[in-house]
MARDOSE-270078 format. One line per 8 residues: their letters; for each residue x, y, z of C-alpha. Coordinates in nm, 4 decimals, padded with zeros to 6 digits. Each point is the difference from the previous one (the first is absolute). Layout:
A = X:Y:Z | ...
//
This chain:
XXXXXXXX = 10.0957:13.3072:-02.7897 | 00.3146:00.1190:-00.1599 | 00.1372:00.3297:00.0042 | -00.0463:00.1095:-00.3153 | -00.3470:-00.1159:-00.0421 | -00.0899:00.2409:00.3276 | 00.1920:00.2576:-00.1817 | -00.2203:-00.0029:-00.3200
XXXXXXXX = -00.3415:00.0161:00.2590 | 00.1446:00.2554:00.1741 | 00.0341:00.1865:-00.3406 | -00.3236:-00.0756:-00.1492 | -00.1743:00.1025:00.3485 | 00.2114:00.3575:-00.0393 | -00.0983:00.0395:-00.3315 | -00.3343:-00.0723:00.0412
XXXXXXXX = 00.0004:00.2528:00.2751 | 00.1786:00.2599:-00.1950 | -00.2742:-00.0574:-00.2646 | -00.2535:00.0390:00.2177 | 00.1180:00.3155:00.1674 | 00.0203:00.1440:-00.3918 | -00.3822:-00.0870:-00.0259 | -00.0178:00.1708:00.2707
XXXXXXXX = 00.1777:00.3353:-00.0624 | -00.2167:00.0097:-00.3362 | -00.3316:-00.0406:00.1483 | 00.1092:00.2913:00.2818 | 00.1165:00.2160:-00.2831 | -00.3180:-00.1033:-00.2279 | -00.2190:00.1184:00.3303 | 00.1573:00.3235:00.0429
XXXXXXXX = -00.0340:00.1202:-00.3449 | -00.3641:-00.1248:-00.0126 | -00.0956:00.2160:00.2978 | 00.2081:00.2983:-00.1222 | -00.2281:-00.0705:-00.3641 | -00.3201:-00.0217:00.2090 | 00.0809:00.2951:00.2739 | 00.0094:00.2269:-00.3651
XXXXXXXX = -00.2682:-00.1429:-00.1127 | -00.2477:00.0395:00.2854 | 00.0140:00.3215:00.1003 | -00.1847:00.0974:-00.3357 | -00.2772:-00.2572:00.0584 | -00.0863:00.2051:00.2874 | -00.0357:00.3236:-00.2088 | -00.3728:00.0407:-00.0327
XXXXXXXX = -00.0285:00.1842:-00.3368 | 00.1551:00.3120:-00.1721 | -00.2732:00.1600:-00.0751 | -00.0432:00.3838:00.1183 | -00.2352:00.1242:00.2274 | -00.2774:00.2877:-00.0203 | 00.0144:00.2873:00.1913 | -00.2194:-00.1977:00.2774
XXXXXXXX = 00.2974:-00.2442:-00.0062 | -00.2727:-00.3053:-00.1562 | 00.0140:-00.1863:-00.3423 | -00.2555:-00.2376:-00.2294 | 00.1117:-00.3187:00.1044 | -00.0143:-00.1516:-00.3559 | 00.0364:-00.3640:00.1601 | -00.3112:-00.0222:00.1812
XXXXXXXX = -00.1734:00.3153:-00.0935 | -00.0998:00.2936:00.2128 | 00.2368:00.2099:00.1564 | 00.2165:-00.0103:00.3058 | 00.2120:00.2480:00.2049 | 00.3813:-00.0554:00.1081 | 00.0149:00.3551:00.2445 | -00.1880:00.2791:00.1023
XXXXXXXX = 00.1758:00.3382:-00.0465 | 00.1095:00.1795:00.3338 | -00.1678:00.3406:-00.1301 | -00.3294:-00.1068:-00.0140 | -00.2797:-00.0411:00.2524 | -00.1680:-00.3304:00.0213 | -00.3314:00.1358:-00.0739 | 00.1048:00.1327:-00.3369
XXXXXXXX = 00.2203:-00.2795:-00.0742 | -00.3036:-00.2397:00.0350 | -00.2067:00.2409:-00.2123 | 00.2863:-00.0206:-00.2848 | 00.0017:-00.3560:-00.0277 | -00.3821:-00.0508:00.0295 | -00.0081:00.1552:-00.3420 | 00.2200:-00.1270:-00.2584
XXXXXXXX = -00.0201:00.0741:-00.3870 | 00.2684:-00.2359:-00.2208 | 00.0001:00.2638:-00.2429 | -00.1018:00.3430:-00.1312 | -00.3021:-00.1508:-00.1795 | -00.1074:-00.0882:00.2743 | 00.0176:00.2754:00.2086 | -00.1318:00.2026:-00.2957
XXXXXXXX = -00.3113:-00.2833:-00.0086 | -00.0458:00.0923:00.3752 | -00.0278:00.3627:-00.1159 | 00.3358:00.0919:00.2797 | 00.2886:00.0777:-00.2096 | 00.1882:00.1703:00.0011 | 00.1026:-00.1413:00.3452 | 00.1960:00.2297:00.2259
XXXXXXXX = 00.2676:-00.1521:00.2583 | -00.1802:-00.0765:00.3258 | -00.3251:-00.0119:-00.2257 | -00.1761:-00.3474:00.0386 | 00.1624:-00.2418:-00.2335 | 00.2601:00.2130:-00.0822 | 00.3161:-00.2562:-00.0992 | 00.3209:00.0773:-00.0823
XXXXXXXX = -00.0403:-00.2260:-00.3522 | -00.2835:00.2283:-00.1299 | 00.2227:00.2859:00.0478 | 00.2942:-00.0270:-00.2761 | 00.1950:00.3854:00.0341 | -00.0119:-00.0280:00.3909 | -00.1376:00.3221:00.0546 | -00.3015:-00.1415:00.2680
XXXX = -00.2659:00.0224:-00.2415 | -00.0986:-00.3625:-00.2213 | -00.2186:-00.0451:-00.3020 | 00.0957:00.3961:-00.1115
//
């Protein structure tokens, strides 16, 4: 084979080479900002909902329905925390229908949404 038909292999093997090592610098650099996009990204998937909590630290779940609780405050007993959240009214209306309002904090079914000034007393 004569020289300078070796030589022109020899090239087209480095630049195939060099074109291949390109490729694959790009996908690298494609990867890292794709997992940069995605570490932003799932960190807020993980966020349950922004939704506030009532004084007995549950919510409606408006999903499924019902209620459900994300803490129990330190202050409180367990026996009076479950009698809080065995009684639940989703609004003054209905706390007035159940003949209890106005509810007084650490009243059965006292929430922090019935409540609107904050001063411990809902449905006023």
């Amino acid at each position: 084979m004569p020289l300078k038909e070796r030589e022109g292999r020899s090239e087209d093997r480095d630049d195939l080479f060099m074109r291949l090592e390109f490729v694959v610098i790009v996908l690298m650099m494609v990867g890292s900002l794709l997992s940069v996009v995605v570490s932003f990204i799932w960190p807020s998937a993980a966020i349950a909902h922004p939704g506030g909590l009532a004084a007995d630290g549950c919510h409606n779940d408006r999903k499924n329905g019902g209620r459900h609780c994300h803490r129990t405050p330190p202050t409180q007993s367990r026996d009076r925390q479950s009698a809080r959240t065995d009684v639940y009214y989703a609004n003054c209306a209905a706390a007035r229908a159940a003949g209890k309002a106005p509810v007084r904090s650490g009243d059965p079914g006292y929430a922090r949404h019935l409540d609107r000034d904050g001063d411990g007393i809902g449905c006023e």
